[in-house]
C-alpha positions, 0 to 999 in steps of 0.5 A, a space after each residue: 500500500 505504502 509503494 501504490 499511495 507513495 506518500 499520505 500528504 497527496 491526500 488533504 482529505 480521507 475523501 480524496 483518499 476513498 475516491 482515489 482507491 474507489 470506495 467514493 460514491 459517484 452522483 451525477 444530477 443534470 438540473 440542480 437549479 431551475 427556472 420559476 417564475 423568472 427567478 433562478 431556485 433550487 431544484 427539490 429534486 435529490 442528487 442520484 447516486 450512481 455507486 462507487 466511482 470507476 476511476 481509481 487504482 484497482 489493486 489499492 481497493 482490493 486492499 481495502 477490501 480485502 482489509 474490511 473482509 478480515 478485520 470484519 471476521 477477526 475479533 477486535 474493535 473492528 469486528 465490533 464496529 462492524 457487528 454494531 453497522 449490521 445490529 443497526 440494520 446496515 446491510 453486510 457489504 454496505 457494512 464492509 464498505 464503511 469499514 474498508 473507509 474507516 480503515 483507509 481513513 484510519 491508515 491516512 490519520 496514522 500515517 499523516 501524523 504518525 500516531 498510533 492506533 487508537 479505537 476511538 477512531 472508531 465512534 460514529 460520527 455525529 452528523 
């Protein structure tokens, strides 16, 4: 993984991170404004999802993928994050791709400041 990413400060976000190794989700919408009354407003119409983006490096994403399939079968406090997506009701690969993004962005936060591992990388975000 270190020779494919080369250095983590290519990366400034773990969103850039998750594109670049294909695990970001790809929208497209064709009419975000529209025109009423003369005057220019928001489309209400939601933004579609199209799945994840096909532009990326493959062998860094079976990685990823590979990770969260082990780390999601081995006990430890990613198996538990990923037992807590599914007891929600997160359907398994939907659960194993949030946990292939946590990995990723958990090795970009390491790597980057040079930490160790902590599990507290693991709380759900608030939104």
């Amino acid at each position: 993984m270190i020779a494919i990413l080369q250095t983590p400060h290519r990366f400034r976000t773990k969103r850039q991170l998750w594109a670049y190794g294909g695990l970001g989700i790809e929208t497209h919408s064709s009419a975000d404004h529209r025109y009423v009354d003369g005057q220019l407003q928001p489309s209400k119409r939601q933004v579609s999802l199209r799945g994840l983006n096909r532009n990326h490096n493959h062998e860094l994403k079976n990685i990823f993928k590979g990770a969260a399939i082990i780390a999601a079968t081995k006990p430890g406090p990613l198996q538990q994050f990923y037992g807590a997506l599914v007891a929600k009701g997160m359907r398994p690969e939907m659960a194993r791709l949030t946990l292939a993004r946590k990995i990723a962005a958990i090795i970009l936060i390491v790597w980057k400041k040079g930490v160790c591992f902590d599990a507290q990388y693991l709380k759900p975000q608030t939104a």
